[in-house]
C-alpha positions as CSV (number, residue, x, y, z in Angstrom):
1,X,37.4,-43.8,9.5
2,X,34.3,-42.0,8.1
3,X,34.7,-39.2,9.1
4,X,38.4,-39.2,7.5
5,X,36.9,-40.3,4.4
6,X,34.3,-38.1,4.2
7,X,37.0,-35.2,4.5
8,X,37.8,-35.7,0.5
9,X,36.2,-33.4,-2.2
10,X,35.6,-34.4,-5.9
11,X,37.6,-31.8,-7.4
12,X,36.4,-32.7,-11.4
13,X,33.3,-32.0,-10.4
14,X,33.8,-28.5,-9.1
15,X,36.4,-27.8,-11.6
16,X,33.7,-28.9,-13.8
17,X,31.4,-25.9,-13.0
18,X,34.0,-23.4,-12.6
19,X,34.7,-23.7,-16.2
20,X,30.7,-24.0,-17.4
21,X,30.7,-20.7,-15.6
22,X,33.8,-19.6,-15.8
23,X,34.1,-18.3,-12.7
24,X,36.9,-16.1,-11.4
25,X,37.3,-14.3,-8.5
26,X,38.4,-14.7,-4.4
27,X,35.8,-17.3,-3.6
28,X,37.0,-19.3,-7.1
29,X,40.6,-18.5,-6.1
30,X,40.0,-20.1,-2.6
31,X,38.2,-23.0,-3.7
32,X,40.4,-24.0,-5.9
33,X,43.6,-24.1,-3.3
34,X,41.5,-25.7,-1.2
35,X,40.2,-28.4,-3.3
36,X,43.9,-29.3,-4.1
37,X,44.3,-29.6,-0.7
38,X,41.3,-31.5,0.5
39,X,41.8,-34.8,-1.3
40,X,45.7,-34.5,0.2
41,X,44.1,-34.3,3.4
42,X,41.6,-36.9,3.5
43,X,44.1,-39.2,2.8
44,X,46.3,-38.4,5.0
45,X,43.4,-38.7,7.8
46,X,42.6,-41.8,6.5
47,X,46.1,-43.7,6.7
48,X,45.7,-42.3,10.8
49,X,42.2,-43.4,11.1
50,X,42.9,-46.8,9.5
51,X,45.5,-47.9,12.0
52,X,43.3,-46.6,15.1
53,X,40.1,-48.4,13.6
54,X,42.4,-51.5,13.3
55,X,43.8,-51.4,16.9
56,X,39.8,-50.4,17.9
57,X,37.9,-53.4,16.3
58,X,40.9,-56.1,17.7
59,X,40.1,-53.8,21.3
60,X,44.3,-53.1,21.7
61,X,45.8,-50.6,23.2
62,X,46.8,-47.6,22.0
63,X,50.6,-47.4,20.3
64,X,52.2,-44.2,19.8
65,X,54.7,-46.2,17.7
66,X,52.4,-48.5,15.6
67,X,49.1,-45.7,15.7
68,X,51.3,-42.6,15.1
69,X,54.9,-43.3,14.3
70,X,53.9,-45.6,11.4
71,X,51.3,-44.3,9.8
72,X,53.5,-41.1,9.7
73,X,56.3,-43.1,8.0
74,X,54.3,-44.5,5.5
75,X,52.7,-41.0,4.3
76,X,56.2,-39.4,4.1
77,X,57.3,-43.1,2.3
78,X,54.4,-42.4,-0.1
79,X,54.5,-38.9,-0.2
80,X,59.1,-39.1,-1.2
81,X,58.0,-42.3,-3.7
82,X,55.1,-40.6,-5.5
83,X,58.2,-38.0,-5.8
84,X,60.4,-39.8,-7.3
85,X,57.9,-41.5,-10.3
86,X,56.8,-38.3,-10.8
87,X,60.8,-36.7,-11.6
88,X,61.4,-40.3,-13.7
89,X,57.9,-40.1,-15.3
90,X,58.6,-36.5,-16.1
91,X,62.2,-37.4,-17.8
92,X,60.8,-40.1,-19.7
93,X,58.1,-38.1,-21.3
94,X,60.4,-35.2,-22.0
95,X,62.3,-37.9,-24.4
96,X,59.2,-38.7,-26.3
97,X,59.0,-37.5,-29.6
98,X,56.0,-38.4,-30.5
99,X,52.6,-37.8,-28.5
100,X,51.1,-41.0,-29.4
101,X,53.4,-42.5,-27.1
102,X,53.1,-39.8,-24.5
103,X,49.8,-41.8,-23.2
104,X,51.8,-45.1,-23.1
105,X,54.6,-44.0,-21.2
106,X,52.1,-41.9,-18.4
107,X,50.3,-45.5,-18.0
108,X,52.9,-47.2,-17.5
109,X,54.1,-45.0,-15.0
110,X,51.4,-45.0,-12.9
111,X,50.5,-48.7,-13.2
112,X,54.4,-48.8,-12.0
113,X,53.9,-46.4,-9.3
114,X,50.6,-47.4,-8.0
115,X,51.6,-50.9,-8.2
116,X,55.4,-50.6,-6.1
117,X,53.3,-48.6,-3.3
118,X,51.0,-51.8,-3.0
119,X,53.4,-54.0,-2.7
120,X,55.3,-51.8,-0.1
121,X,52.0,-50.9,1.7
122,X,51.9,-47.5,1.1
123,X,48.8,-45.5,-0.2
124,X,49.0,-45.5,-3.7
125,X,46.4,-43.0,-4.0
126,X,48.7,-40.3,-2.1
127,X,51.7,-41.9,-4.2
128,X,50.2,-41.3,-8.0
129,X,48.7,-37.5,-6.5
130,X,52.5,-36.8,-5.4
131,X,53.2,-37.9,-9.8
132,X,50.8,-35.3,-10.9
133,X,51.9,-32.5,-8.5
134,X,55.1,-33.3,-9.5
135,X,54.2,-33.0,-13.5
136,X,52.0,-29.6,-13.0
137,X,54.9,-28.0,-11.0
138,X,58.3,-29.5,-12.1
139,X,57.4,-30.3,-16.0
140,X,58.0,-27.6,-18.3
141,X,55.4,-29.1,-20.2
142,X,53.1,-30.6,-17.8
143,X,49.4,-29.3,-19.6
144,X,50.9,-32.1,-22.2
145,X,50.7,-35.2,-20.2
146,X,47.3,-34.1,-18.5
147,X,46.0,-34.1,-22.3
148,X,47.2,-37.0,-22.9
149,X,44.8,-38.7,-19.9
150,X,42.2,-36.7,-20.3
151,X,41.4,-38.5,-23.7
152,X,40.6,-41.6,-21.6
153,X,39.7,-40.3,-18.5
154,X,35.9,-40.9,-19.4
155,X,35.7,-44.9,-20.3
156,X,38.2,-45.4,-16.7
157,X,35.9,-43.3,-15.0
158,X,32.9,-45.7,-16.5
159,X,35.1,-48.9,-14.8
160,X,35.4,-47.3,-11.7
161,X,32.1,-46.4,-10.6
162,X,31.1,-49.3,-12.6
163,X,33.7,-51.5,-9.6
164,X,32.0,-49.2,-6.8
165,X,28.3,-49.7,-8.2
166,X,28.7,-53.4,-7.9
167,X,29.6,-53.5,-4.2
168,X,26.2,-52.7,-3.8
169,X,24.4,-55.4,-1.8
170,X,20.7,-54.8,-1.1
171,X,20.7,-57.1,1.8
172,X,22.7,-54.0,3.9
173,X,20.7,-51.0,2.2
174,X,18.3,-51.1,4.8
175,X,20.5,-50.6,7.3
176,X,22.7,-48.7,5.5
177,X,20.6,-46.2,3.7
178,X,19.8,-44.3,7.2
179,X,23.5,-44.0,8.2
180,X,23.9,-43.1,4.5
181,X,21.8,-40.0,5.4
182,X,23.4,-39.6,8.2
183,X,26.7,-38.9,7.2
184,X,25.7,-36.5,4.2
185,X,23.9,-34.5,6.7
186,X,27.1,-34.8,9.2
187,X,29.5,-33.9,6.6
188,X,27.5,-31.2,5.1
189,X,27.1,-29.5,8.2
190,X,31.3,-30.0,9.1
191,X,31.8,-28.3,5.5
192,X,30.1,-25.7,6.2
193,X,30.6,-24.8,9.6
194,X,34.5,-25.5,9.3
195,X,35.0,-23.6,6.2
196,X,33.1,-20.9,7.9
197,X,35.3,-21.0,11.3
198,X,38.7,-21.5,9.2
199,X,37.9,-18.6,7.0
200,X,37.0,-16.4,9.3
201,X,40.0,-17.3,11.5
202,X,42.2,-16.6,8.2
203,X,40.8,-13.1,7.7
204,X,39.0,-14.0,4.2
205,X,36.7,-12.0,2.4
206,X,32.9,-12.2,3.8
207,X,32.0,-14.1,0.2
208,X,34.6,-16.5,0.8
209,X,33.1,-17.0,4.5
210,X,29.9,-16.9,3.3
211,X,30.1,-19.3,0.2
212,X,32.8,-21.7,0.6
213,X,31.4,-25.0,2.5
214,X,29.2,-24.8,-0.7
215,X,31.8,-25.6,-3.0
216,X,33.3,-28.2,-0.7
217,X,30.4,-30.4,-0.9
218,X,30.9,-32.4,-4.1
219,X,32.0,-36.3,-3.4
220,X,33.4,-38.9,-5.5
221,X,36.5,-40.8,-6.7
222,X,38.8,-40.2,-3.7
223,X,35.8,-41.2,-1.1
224,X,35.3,-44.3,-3.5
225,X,38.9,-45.3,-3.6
226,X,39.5,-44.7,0.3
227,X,36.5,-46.5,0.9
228,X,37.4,-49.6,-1.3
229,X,40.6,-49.8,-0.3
230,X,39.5,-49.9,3.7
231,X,40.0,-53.8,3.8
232,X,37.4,-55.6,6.5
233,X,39.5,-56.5,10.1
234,X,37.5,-59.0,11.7
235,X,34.2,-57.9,11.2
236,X,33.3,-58.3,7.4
237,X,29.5,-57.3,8.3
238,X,30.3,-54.2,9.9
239,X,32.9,-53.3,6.8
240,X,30.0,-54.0,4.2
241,X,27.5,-51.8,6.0
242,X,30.2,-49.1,5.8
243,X,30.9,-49.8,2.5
244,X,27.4,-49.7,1.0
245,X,26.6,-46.6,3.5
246,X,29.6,-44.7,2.3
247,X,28.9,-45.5,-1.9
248,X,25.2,-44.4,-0.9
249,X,26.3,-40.8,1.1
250,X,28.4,-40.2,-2.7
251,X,25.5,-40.7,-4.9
252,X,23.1,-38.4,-2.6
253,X,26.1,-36.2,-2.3
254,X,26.6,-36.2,-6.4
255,X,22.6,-35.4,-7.0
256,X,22.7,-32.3,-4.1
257,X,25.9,-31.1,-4.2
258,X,26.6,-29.5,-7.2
259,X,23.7,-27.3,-7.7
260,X,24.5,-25.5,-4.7
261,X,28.6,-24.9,-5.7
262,X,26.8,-23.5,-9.0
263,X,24.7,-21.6,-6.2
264,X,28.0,-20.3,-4.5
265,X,29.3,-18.8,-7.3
266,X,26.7,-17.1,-8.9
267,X,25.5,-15.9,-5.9
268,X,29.0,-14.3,-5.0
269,X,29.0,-12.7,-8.2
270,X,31.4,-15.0,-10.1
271,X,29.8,-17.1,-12.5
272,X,28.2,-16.0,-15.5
273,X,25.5,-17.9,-16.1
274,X,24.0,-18.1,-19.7
């Protein structure tokens, strides 16, 4: 379940320093697409890992229908909901006249969608990701509604790592703190080495070989979410060592990580720095 977890990128921070730097180029190009995918992916993993973990803890046998067959049903489930708030949050907003309702309706939306794929057990983080896709692609319009967030997207990123700081229990640090380590190190090195293989089995440029693991590194809201959202089955103490070992790997991640994407792309010639 980790290692699913640990999958997901932080794309606002590498969008972040592609625009400080403006960056452009292959190795931009490719990070980009694959940062849009990453997050997709990791949760994706995750809803697989989840239900093995589950039958692994509870020491069951393995069940192509309820480890496979499911988990598959509930990501298309998600993936065809998400869908479908995104075409009726899209219509909605296309009726609104004025902007200073635009943020209300998008909200509401969300809070609707994200709420309907709790209640029916489906990942409402892959649900509200299918809303935006939907909105970029299928909106004629879309930049407007991402405006319209991002004038609040700073206080409700405050709340959230604010919710994930106070998980935080010092009486698991110690143990977690080395396992913390660990699984930087582990997903550093699978970044890195993977972005390396897959590139080079892709026929990319030798920057984008070269460079791309870096730009993978960053780690944030999606590893958060996943993370809190991995409810304890039978063994609370092992979920809280998890937990506090998981929030730790981000904020080592988040303090190394994005110097060395600002090292990718300057040293591949695509950032201009000032």
């Amino acid at each position: 379940m980790v290692g699913a977890i640990s999958a997901a990128t932080a794309p606002a921070a590498v969008l972040a320093i592609v625009h400080e730097y403006r960056a452009r180029g292959p190795l931009t190009t490719t990070l980009l697409g694959v940062v849009a995918l990453d997050d997709a992916m990791a949760i994706i993993l995750f809803a697989f890992a989840s239900s093995l973990g589950a039958a692994a803890i509870e020491l069951d046998a393995f069940s192509c229908y309820r480890d496979l067959v499911l988990p598959s049903f509930m990501i298309l489930a998600a993936v065809l909901w998400g869908g479908l708030c995104g075409f009726l949050l899209t219509t909605l907003a296309g009726a609104v006249k004025r902007k200073e309702s635009l943020l209300v309706v998008i909200l509401g939306g969300l809070l609707l969608c994200s709420g309907i794929a709790e209640q029916l057990r489906l990942s409402p983080l892959l649900a509200t990701m299918m809303v935006g896709f939907w909105s970029a692609n299928r909106f004629k319009d879309g930049e407007s509604l991402f405006q319209a967030v991002e004038s609040i997207e700073e206080p409700i990123f405050a709340l959230f790592f604010t919710l994930a700081g106070a998980h935080f229990d010092f009486q698991v640090i110690k143990l977690a703190g080395p396992l913390a380590l660990l699984i930087v190190l582990a997903r550093f090195a699978g970044k890195l080495i993977g972005t390396k293989l897959g590139a080079g089995l892709a026929g990319a440029p030798q920057v984008v070989r070269k460079y791309l693991g870096y730009g993978l590194l960053p780690q944030a809201g999606v590893t958060v979410g996943l993370i809190l959202m991995a409810q304890p089955s039978g063994n609370s103490q092992l979920y809280e060592i998890m937990l506090n070992a998981v929030l730790g790997a981000v904020v080592i991640s988040e303090l190394i990580a994005p110097p060395l994407v600002k090292y990718a792309l300057l040293r591949a010639g695509e950032g201009i720095e000032e």
